[in-house]
C-alpha positions, 0 to 999 in steps of 0.5 A: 459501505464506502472504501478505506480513505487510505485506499483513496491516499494511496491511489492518489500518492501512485497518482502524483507518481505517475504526473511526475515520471511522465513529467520527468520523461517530457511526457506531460507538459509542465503546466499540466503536470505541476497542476495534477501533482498539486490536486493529487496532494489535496487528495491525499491530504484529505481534502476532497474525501467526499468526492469518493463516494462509490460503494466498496461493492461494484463491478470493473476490477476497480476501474471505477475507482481510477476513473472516480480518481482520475477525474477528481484530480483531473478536474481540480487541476483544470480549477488550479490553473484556472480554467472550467470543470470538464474542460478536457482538451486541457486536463484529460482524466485519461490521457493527463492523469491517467497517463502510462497506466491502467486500472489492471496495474494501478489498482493491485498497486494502489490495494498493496500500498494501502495495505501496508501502510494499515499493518502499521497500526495492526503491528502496534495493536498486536504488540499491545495483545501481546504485551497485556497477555503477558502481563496477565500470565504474571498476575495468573501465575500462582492461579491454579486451574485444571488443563483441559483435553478434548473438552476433559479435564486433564492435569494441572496448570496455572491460569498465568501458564495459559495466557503467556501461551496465548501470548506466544501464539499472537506473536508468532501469528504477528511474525507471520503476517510481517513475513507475508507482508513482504509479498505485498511488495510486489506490484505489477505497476508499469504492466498497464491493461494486460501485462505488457506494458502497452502504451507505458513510454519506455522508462516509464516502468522503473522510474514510476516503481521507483518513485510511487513505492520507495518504501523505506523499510527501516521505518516500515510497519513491522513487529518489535520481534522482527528485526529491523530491514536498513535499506530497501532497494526497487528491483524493476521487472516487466510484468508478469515478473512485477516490480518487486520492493524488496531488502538491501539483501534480497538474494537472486535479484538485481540491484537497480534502483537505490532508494 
């Protein structure tokens, strides 16, 4: 059993972040740094899925994951700018790619991201429920049928009556997971190993938050229910308080960064 591709985009997109805040922080050298953005776009365009064949089952929090990244990218950088697989002293995995970061904050940011981008299409997918649902509780509407009690029969009821019900019952769950959904928008990106940012350049926690999870929330997955968020703003936190995507109104917070 293999991980979702989208997982791998999105640990990718964080990827290419990361080389471009530590470019803009003079941390990378251009050369170094263009050639890892242009390998990290390959990956998320899918062009090199078969290198990421680890099972979905393994030890290490994740840290194969970023390594199996990390040295996809790294090495594809080292071919673009024309020199050997492996060649290390120029494009190191841990040290170039890999720069700032960590699997203990890359990880929980890339699984985050991954899973929001998935809520797309499950938002659809309920939307769809619940629209059949409720086309079948007009065509039931006259079809009479006993209610049913503790596996009893009870009073009457039209079989239309029990399908918009289930209806309302998909739909309320789909608002519920949207709402959920918003605490997927805090990540601990920036915290690296163990939460206190250790070798994380200074400025590199905001403008890495800012820049992987700008998440417009007015094209964000959502519910046709749930009205639509106008703006999203980064509110950056040291971890343990995380980096939080949250809405234009979001109360007690910070404004830091406009995306």
């Amino acid at each position: 059993m293999r991980i979702h591709p989208i997982l791998i985009t999105s640990y990718a997109q964080l990827k290419k972040a990361a080389a471009q805040t530590n470019l803009d922080l003079g941390k990378l050298e251009k050369n170094v740094g263009d050639a890892i953005i242009a390998a990290a776009d390959e990956v998320i365009d899918g062009r090199w899925n078969d290198q990421f064949d680890l099972d979905v089952f393994q030890a290490g929090a994740g840290t194969s994951y970023n390594m199996n990244l990390n040295e996809v990218i790294a090495n594809r950088a080292l071919e673009l700018i024309g020199r050997s697989w492996g060649d290390y002293e120029v494009v190191e995995p841990n040290d170039h790619v890999n720069k700032g970061q960590s699997t203990n904050d890359t990880m929980p940011t890339a699984m985050r991201v991954a899973a929001i981008k998935l809520l797309d299409n499950l938002f659809a997918a309920l939307d769809e429920l619940v629209a059949s649902l409720n086309s079948k509780g007009q065509e039931f509407r006259r079809v009479n049928k006993s209610g049913r009690i503790h596996l009893h029969d009870a009073v009457p009821m039209t079989l239309g009556t029990e399908f918009e019900a289930y209806a309302v019952n998909v739909q309320q769950a789909s608002k519920r997971l949207f709402q959920m959904r918003n605490n997927l928008l805090a990540v601990p990106l920036g915290g690296t190993a163990v939460g206190t940012g250790t070798n994380a350049t200074d400025g590199l926690q905001p403008k890495l938050s800012a820049s992987s999870l700008i998440l417009h929330l007015s094209n964000c997955a959502r519910p046709k229910t749930v009205p639509l968020l106008s703006k999203a703003l980064v509110i950056s936190y040291r971890f343990p308080h995380a980096f939080v995507v949250c809405p234009w109104n979001c109360p007690r917070l910070p404004m830091i960064y406009d995306c």
